[in-house]
Residue frames relative to the residue before (quaternion, step in Angstrom):
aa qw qx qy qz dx dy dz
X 1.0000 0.0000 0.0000 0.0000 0.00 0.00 0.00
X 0.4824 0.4789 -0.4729 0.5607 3.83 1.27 -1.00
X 0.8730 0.3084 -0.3472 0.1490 3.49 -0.50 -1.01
X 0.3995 0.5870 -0.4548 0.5376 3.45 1.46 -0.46
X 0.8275 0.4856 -0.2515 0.1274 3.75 -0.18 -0.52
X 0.5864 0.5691 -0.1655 0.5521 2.68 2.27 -0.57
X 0.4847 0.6848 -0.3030 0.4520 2.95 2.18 -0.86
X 0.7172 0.4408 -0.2122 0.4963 3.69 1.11 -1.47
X 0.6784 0.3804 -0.3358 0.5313 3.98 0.47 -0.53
X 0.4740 0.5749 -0.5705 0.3455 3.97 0.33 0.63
X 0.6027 -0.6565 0.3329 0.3080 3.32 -0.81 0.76
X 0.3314 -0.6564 0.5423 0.4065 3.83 -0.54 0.36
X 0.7940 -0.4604 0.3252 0.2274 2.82 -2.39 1.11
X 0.3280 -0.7744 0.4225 0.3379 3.61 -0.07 -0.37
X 0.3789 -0.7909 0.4227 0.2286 3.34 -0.54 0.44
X 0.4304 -0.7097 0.4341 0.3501 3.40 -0.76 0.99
X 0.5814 0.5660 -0.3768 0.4468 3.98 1.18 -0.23
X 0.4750 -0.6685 0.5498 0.1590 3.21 -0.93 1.06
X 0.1665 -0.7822 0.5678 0.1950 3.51 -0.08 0.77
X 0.0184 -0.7657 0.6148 0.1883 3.71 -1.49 0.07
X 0.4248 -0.7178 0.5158 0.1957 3.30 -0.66 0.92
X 0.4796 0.5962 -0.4726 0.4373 4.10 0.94 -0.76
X 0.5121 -0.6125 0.5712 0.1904 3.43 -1.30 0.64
X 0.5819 -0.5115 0.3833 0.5028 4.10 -0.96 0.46
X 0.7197 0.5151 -0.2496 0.3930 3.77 0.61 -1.55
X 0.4918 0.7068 -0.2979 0.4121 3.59 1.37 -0.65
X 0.8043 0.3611 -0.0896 0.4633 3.39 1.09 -1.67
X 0.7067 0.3941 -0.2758 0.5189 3.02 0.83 -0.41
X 0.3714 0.6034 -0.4783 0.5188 3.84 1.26 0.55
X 0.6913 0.6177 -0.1576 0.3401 2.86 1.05 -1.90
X 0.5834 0.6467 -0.1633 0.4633 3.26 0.95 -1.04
X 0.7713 0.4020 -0.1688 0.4636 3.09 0.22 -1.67
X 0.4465 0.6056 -0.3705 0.5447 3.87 1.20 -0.95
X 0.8669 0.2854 -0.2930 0.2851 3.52 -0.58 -1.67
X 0.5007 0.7074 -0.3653 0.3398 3.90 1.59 -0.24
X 0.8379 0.2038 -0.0851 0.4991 2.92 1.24 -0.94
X 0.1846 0.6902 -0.5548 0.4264 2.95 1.30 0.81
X 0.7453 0.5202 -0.2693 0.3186 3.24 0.47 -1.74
X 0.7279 0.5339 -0.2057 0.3780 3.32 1.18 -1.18
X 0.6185 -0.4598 0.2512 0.5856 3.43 1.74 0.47
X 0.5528 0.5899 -0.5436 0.2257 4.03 0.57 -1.19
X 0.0746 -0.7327 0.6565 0.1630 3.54 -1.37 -0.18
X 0.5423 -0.6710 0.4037 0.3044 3.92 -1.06 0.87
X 0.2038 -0.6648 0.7187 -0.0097 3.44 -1.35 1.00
X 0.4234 -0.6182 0.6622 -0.0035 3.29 -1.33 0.95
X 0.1302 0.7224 -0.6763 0.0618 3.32 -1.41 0.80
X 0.5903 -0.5633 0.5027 0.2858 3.41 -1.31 0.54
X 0.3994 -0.6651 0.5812 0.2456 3.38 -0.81 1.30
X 0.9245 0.0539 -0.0978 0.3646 3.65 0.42 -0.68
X 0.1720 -0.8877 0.3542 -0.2385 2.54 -0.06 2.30
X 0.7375 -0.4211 0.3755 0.3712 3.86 -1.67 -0.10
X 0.5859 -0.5405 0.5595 0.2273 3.62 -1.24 -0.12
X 0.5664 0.6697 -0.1744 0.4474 2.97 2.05 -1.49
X 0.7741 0.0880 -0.0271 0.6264 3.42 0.72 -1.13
X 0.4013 0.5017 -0.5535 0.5300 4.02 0.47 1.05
X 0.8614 0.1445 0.0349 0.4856 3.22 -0.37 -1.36
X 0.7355 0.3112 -0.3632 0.4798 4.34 -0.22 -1.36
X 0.7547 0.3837 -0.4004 0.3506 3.94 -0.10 -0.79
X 0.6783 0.4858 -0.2260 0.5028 3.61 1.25 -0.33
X 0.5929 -0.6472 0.3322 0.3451 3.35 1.63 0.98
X 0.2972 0.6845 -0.5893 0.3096 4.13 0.79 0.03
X 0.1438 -0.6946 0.4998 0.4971 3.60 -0.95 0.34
X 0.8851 0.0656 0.2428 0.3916 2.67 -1.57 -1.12
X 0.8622 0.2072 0.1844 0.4239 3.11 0.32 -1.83
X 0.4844 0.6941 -0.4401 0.2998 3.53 1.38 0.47
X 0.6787 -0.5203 0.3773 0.3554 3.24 -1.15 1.36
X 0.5908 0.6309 -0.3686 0.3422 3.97 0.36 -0.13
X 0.7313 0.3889 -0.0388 0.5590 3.42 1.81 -0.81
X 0.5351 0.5853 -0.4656 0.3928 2.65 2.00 0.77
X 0.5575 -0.6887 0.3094 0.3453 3.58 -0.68 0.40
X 0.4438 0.3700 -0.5272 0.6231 3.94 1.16 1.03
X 0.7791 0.1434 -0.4856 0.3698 3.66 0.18 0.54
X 0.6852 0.4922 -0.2080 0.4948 3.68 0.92 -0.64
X 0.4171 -0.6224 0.6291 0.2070 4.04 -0.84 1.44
X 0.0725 -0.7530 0.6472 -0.0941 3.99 -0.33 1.01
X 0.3676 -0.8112 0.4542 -0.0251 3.38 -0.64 1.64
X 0.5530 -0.2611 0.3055 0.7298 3.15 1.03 -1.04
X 0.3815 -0.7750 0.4960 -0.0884 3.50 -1.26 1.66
X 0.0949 -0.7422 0.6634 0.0119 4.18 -0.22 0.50
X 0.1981 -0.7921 0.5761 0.0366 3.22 -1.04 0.95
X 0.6331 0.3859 -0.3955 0.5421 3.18 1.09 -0.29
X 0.8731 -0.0914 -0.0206 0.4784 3.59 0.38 0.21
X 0.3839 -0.7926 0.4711 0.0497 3.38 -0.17 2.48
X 0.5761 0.5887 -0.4203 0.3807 3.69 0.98 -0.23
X 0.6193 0.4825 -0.2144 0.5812 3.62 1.76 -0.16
X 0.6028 0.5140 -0.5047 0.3431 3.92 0.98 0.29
X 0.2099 -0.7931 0.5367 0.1974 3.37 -1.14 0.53
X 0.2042 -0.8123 0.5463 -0.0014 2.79 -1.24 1.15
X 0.3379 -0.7188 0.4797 0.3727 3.56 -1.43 -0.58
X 0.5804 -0.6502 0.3716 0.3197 3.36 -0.24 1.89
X 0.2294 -0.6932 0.6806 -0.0607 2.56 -1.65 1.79
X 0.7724 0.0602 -0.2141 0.5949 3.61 1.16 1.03
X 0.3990 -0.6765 0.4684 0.4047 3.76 -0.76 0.57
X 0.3465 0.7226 -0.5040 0.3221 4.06 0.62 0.35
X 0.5771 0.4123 -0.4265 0.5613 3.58 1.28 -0.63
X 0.5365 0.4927 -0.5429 0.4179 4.15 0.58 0.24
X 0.7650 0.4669 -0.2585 0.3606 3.72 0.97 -0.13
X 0.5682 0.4120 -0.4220 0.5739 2.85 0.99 0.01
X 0.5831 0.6052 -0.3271 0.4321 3.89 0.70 -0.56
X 0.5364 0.5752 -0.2388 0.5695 3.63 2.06 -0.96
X 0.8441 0.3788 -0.1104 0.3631 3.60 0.67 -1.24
X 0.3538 0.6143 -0.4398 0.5514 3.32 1.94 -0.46
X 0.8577 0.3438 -0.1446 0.3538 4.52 0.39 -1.04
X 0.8044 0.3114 -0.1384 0.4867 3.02 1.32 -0.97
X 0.4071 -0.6977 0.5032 0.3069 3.81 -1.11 0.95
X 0.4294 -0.6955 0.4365 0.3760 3.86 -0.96 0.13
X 0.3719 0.1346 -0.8944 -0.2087 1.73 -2.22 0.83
X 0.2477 -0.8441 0.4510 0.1506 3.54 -0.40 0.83
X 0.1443 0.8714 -0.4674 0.0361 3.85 -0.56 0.23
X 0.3979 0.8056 -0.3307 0.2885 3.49 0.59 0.93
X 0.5085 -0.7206 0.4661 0.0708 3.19 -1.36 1.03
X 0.1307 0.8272 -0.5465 -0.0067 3.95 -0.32 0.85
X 0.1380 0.7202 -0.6737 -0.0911 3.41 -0.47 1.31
X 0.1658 0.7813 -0.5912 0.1121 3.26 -1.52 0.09
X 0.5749 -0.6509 0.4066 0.2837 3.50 -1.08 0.58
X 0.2071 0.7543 -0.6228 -0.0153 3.84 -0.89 0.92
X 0.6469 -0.6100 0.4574 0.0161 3.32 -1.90 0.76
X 0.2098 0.7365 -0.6320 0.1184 3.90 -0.15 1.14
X 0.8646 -0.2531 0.4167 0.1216 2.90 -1.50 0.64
X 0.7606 0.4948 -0.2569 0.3326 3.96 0.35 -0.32
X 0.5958 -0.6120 0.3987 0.3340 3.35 -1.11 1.01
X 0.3973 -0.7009 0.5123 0.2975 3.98 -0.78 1.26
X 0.0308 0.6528 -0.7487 0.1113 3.46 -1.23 0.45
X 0.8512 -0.3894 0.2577 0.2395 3.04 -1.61 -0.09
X 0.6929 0.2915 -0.0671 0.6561 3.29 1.68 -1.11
X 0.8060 0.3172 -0.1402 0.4796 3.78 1.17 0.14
X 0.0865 0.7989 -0.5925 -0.0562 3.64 -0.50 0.71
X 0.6636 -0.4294 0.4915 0.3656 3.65 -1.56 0.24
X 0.7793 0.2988 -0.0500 0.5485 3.43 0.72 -0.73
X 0.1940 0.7563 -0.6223 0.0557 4.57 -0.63 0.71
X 0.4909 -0.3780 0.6971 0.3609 3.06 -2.01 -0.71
X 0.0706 0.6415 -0.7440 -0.1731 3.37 -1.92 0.68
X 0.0486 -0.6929 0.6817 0.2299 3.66 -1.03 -0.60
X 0.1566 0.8167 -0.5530 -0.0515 3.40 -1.16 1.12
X 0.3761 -0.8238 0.3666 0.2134 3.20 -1.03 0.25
X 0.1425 -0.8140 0.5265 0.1999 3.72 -0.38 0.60
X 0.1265 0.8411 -0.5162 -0.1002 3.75 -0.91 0.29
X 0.0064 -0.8099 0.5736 -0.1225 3.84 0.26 1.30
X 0.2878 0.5979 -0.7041 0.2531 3.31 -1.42 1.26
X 0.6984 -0.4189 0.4269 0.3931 3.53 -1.51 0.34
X 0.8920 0.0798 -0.1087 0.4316 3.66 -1.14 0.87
X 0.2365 0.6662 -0.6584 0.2583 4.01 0.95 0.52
X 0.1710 -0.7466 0.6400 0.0621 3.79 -1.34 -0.09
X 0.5256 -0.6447 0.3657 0.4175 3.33 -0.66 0.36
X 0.3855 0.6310 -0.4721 0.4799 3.95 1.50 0.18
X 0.6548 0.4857 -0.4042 0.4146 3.72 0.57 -0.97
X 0.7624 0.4768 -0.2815 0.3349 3.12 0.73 -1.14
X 0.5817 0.6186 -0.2830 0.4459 3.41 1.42 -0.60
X 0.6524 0.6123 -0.2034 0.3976 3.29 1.62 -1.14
X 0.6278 0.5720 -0.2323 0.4740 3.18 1.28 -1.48
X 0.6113 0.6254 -0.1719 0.4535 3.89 1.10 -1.30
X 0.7811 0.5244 -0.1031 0.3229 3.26 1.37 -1.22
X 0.7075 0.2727 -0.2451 0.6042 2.63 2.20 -0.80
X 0.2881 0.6229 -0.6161 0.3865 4.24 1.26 0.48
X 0.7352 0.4308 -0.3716 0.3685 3.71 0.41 -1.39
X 0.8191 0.3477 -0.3146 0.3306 3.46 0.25 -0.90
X 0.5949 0.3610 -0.4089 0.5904 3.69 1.03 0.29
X 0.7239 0.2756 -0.4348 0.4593 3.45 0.25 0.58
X 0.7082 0.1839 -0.2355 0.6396 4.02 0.82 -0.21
X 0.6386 -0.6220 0.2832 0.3538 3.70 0.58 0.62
X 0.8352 -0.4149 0.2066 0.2961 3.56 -1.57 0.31
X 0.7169 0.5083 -0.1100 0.4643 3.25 1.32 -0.39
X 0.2029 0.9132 -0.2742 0.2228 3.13 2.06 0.13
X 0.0378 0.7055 -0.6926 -0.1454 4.44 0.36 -0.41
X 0.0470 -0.6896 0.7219 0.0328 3.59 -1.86 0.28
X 0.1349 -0.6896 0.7099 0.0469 3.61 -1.19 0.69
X 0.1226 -0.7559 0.6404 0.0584 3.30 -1.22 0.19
X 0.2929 -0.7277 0.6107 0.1081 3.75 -0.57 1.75
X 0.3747 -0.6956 0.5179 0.3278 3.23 -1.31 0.11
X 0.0724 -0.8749 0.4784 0.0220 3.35 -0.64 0.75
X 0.2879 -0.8019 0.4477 0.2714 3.62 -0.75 -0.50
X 0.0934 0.8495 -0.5191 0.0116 3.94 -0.76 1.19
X 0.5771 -0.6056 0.2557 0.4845 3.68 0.17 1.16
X 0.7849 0.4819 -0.2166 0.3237 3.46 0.83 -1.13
X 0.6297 0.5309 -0.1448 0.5483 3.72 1.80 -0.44
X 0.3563 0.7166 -0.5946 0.0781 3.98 -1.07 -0.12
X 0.4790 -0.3147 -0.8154 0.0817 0.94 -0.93 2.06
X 0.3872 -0.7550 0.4994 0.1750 3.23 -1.10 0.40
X 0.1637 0.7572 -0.6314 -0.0332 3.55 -1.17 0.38
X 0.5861 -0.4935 0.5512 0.3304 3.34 -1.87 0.11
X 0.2481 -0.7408 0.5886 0.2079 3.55 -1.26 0.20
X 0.0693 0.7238 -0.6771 -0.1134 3.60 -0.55 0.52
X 0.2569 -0.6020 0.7361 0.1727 3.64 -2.03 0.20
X 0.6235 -0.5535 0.4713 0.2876 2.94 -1.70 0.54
X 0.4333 -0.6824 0.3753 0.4537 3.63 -0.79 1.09
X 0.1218 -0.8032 0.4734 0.3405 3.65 -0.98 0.38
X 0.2121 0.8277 -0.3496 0.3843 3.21 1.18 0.94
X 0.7611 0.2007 0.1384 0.6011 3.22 0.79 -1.62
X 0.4290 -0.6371 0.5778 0.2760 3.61 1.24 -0.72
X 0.6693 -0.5094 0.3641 0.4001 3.65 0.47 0.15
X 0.4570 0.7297 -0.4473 0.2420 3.87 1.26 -0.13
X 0.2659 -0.7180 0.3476 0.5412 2.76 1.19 -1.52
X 0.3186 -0.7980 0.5075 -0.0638 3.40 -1.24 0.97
X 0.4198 -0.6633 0.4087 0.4656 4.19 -0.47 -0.28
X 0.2781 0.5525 -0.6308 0.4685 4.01 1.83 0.42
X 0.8724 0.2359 -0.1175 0.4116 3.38 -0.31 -2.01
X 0.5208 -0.6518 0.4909 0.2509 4.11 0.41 1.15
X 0.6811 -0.5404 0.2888 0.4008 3.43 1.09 1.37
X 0.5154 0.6271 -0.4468 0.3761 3.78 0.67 0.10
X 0.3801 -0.6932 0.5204 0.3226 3.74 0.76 -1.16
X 0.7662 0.2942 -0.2384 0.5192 3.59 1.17 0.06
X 0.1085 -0.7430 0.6592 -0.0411 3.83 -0.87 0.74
X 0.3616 -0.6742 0.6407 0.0646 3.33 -0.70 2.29
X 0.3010 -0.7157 0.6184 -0.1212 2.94 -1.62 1.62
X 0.8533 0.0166 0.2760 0.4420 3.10 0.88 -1.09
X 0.0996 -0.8325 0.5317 0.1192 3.66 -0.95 1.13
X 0.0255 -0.8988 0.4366 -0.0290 3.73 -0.96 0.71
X 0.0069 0.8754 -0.4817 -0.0407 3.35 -0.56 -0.10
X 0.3783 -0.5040 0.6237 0.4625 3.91 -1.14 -0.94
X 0.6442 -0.6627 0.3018 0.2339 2.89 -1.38 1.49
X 0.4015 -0.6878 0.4762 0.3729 3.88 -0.56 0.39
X 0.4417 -0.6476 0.5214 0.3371 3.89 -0.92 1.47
X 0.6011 0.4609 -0.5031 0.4162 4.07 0.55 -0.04
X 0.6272 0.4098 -0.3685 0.5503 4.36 1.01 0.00
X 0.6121 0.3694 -0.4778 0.5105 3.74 0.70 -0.32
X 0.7079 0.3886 -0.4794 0.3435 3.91 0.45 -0.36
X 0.7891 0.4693 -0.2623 0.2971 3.43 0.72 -0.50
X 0.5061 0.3768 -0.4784 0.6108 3.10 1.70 0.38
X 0.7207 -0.4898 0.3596 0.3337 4.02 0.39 0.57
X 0.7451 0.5064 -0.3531 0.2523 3.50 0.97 0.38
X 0.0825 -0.9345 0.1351 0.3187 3.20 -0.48 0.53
């Protein structure tokens, strides 16, 4: 029995693998944080469960957009007589920016990741529950080049030096102009592959320049 016990209280072998305890979504938060760290951004906090007021009205949603219906938006408790008072659980971290700009004066530069909550059947490419990270950046003379610049260098320090980007135009209540972002696949290099659906490019991201109807309603001018 002595010897069986000394046998069990010996230390295990070590392993030449470096173990890591950080989750996948963890690092690659991480990551995406320390890029723009560099580029000056700093992190902003928002309330996971939040207003209509600063989700959807300060971010220029109308009235009636399909986002404030309740098959796409977790609704907490609901006011009809006045939707700028339901609470919900953010269905994008953007309702951390306007909460940023309601306090702070510009120049503004800041990072909001964090977890938000739509509505949608889980599958393989979709859950009920994700991760965004956005970025706001307001001051006096930005252009849509900055923005194009700033985008230009997240991809290539995060998918390497050889990165390409395009930008589609698109359209988000809270941006104008708006556009999609794609990167080159770095899979295939841009040939094409069954990641990038044979095209060579895999959307990453949507952006834009802030819409002057969200700088007035969060008070800026």
């Amino acid at each position: 029995l002595q010897h069986h016990t000394q046998e069990l209280s010996l230390a295990g072998t070590p392993s030449p693998i470096q173990s890591d305890t950080r989750h996948p979504l963890t690092i690659g938060t991480n990551e995406i944080i320390d890029i723009f760290s560099r580029m000056g951004f700093v992190l902003a906090d928002g309330p996971e469960v939040d207003d209509d007021l600063h989700v959807f009205t300060k971010l220029n949603f109308a009235a009636d957009h399909p986002a404030r219906d309740m098959q796409d938006t977790f609704f907490i408790e609901q006011n009809p007589n006045d939707v700028a008072k339901n609470i919900l659980l953010r269905s994008h971290t953007s309702g951390d920016q306007s909460h940023y700009m309601e306090t702070h004066e510009p120049p503004i530069r800041i990072l909001c990741p964090g977890r938000v909550y739509r509505n949608e059947a889980i599958s393989a490419r979709a859950h009920c529950f994700f991760h965004q990270v956005e970025g706001l950046y307001i001051d006096k003379n930005v252009s849509f080049t900055d923005l194009k610049q700033v985008l230009l260098t997240f991809a290539r320090e995060m998918f390497g030096p050889d990165t390409k980007i395009r930008l589609r135009p698109s359209y988000f209540p809270f941006t104008e102009p708006s556009a999609e972002m794609d990167i080159s696949c770095h899979i295939c290099g841009g040939v094409g592959c069954g990641f990038c659906k044979h095209t060579g490019w895999v959307e990453i991201l949507g952006c834009g320049m802030v819409d002057p109807k969200v700088l007035e309603s969060c008070g800026i001018d």
